[in-house]
C-alpha positions in Angstrom: 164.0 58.6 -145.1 165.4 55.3 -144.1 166.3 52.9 -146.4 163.2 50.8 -148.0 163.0 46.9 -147.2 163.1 46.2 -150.8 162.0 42.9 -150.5 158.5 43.7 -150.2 158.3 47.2 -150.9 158.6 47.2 -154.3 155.4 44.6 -155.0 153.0 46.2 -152.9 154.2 49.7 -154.4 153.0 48.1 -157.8 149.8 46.4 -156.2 149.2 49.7 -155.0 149.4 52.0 -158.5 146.1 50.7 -159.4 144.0 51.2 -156.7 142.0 54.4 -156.9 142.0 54.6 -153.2 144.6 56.2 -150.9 147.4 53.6 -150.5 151.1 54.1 -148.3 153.7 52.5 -147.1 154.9 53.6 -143.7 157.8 52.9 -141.4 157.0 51.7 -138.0 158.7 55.3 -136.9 156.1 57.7 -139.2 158.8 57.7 -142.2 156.3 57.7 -145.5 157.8 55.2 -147.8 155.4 55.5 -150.8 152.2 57.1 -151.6 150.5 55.6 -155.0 149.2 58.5 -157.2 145.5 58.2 -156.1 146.6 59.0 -152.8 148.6 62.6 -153.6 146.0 63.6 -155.7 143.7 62.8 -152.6 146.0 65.1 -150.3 146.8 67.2 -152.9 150.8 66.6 -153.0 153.1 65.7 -155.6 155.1 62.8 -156.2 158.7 64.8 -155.5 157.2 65.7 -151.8 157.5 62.2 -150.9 161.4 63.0 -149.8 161.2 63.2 -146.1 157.4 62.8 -145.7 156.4 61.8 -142.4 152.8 60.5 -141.0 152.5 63.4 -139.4 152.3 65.6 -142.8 149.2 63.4 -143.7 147.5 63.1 -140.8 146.3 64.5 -137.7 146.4 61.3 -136.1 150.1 60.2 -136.1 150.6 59.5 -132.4 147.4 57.0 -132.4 149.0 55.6 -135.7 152.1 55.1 -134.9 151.5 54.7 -131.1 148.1 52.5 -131.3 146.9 51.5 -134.9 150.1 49.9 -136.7 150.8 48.1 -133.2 147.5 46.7 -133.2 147.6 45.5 -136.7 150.6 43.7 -136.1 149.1 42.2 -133.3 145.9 41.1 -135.4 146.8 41.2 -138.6 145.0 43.9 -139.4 142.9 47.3 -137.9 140.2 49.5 -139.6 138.9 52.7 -138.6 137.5 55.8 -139.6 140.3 58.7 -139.4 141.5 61.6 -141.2 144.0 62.2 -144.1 145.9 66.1 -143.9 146.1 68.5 -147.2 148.6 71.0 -146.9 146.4 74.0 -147.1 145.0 72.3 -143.2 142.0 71.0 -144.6 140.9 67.2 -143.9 139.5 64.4 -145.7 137.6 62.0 -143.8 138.6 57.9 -144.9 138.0 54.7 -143.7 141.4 53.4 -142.8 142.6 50.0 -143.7 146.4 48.9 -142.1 147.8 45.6 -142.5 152.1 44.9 -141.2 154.6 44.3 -144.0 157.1 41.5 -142.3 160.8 41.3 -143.7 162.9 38.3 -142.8 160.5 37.7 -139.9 160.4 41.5 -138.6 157.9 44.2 -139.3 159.7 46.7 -142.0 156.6 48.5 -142.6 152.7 48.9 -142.6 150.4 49.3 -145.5 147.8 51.7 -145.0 144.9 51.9 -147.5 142.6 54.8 -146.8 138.9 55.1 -148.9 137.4 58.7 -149.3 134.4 59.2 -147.8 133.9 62.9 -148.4 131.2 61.7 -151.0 129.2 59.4 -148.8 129.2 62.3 -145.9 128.0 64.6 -148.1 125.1 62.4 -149.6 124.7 61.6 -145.7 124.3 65.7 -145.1 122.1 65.5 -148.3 119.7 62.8 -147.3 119.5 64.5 -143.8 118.7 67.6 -145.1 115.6 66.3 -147.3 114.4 64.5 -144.2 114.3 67.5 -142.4 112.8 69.4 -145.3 110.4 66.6 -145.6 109.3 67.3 -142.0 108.9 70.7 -142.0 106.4 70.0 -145.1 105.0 67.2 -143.5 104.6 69.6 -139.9 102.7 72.2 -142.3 100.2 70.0 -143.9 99.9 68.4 -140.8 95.8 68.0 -139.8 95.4 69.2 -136.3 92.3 68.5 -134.2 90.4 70.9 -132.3 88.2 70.7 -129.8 85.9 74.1 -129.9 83.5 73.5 -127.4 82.1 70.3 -125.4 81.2 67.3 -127.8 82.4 69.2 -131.0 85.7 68.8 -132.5 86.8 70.1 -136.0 89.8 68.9 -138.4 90.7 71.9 -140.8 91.9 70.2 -143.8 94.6 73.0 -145.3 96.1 72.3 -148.7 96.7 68.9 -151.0 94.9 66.1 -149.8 96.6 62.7 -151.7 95.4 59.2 -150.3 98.2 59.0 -147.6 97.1 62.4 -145.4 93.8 61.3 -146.1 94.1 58.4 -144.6 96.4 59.7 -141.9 93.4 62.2 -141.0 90.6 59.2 -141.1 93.3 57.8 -137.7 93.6 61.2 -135.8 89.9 62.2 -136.4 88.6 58.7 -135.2 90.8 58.8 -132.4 90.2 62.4 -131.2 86.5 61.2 -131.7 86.8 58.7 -129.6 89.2 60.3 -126.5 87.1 63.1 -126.2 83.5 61.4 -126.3 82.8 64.3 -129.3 79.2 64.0 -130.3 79.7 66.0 -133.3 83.0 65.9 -135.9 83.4 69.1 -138.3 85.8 68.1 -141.1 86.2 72.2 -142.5 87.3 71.8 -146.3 87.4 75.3 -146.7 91.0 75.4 -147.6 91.2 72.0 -149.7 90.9 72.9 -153.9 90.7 69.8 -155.4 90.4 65.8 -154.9 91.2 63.0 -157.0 89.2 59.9 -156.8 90.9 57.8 -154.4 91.1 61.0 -152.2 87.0 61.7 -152.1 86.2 57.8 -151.4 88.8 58.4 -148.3 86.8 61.5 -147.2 83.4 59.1 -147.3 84.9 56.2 -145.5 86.2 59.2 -142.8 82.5 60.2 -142.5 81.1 56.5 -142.2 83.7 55.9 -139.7 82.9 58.9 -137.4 79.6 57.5 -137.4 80.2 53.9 -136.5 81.7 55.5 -133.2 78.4 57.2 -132.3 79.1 60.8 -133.7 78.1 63.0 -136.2 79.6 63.9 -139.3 79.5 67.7 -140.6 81.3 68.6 -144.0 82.1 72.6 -144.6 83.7 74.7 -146.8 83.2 72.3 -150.3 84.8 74.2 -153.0 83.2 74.0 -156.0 85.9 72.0 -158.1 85.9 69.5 -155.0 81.9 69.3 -155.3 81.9 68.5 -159.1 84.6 65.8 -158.5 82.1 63.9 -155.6 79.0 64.8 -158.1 81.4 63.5 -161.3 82.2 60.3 -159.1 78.7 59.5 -158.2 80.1 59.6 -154.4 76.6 59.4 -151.9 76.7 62.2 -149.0 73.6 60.2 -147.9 73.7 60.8 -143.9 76.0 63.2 -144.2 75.5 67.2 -143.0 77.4 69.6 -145.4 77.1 73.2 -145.2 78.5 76.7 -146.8 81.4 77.5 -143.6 82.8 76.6 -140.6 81.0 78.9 -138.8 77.4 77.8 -140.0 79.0 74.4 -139.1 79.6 75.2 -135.7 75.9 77.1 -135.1 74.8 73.5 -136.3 76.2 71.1 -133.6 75.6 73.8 -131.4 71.8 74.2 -131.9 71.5 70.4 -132.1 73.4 70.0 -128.8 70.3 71.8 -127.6 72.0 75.7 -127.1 70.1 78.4 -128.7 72.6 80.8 -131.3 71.3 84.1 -131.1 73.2 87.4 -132.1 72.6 90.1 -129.8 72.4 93.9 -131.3 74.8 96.3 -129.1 73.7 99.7 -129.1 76.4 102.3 -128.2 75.2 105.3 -125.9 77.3 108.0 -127.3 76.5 110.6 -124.7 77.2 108.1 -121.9 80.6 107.4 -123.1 81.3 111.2 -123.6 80.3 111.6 -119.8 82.4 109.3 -118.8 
């Protein structure tokens, strides 16, 4: 290890034994003058490994150190970055590196590198990713899809908790589904929906009124009875509105009133045919 320029060394080693960050002193070359203790525990060495430490042992990026960063800090003053620190076991530690020129007499003796963890804020990074994608997929599976199941009918399926944001999310994609397709008839299917709160059921009604301000009809199915004694607890008014027992009875509804005639034809099988064949 060469000899240290003490005339500067020595204060920023004791600037550098408070900081809980990664702090060095290196040699224009790659010799490691001084690690403060914050930074050994951070690359797991001890103090007595300090004897003939180069940059290289504590980073993966010693040519761009020594060859790039350090030069361009004495050029500027100073360079950050984001870079790597080295453990001995090969593992790496992501920082954000700080390096600023020590100048002895005029010359540059050394460079201080200060290096901040950022293991912590990656993995709350990965962590906050990782909900959002979670979130998502929930959102994805409570998502209210539209369909259209025959000309001038569409129905919304409504599976699952219904809170005042998806309620109003479904008022905007029923309206506008409503309105792309012309439907002359809108089936909201509640058949999978177990309970309401207030703000929830006065969403549902202002759906409804809304379907019919753009010329279609309304047709509520599938009311549960814990959702029905929350609208006839609330006082809510169903005036105008068509609700009936299923999606099915729903569907014969718009159908019928779209002028088709629902019939169910009896098939009779001829046994005897069948076995002739």
């Amino acid at each position: 290890m060469s000899a240290e320029p003490q005339s500067n060394v020595a204060s920023f080693k004791a600037m550098f034994a408070g900081l809980a960050d990664f702090a060095a002193l290196v040699e224009p070359s790659g010799a490691v003058l001084h690690v403060n203790a914050s930074g050994l525990r951070l690359v797991d060495r001890a103090s007595d490994e300090l004897q003939g430490l180069t940059i290289d042992q504590l980073s993966p990026h010693a040519a761009q150190l020594i060859g790039e960063w350090i030069p361009a800090a004495v050029a500027a003053g100073q360079w950050e970055g984001e870079a790597e620190l080295r453990r001995p076991d090969g593992s790496s530690v992501p920082v954000q590196l700080t390096i600023a020129p020590i100048r002895d007499d005029g010359r540059v003796s050394a460079a201080a590198i200060v290096a901040r963890d950022l293991s912590e804020g990656l993995r709350l990074e990965e962590e906050l990713q990782r909900r959002f994608l979670q979130q998502e997929a929930i959102t994805a599976a409570t998502s209210t899809p539209i369909i259209q199941v025959w000309d001038d009918i569409v129905t919304m399926p409504v599976v699952g908790l219904v809170d005042s944001v998806r309620a109003a999310d479904m008022k905007n994609t029923l309206l506008e589904a409503v309105s792309r397709t012309g439907a002359r008839f809108a089936i909201v299917d509640l058949t999978g929906v177990d309970t309401v709160d207030t703000a929830t059921a006065d969403h549902l009604l202002r759906v409804m009124r809304a379907v019919r301000l753009l010329g279609a009809r309304c047709v509520i199915t599938g009311i549960q009875p814990a959702v029905a004694q929350i609208i006839v607890g609330l006082g809510l008014e169903l005036q105008g509105v068509v609700t009936l027992r299923s999606l099915r009875e729903g569907l014969r509804f718009c159908l019928r009133r779209l002028g088709f005639r629902v019939t169910r034809e009896e098939q009779v099988l001829d046994l005897a045919a069948i076995a002739a064949s």
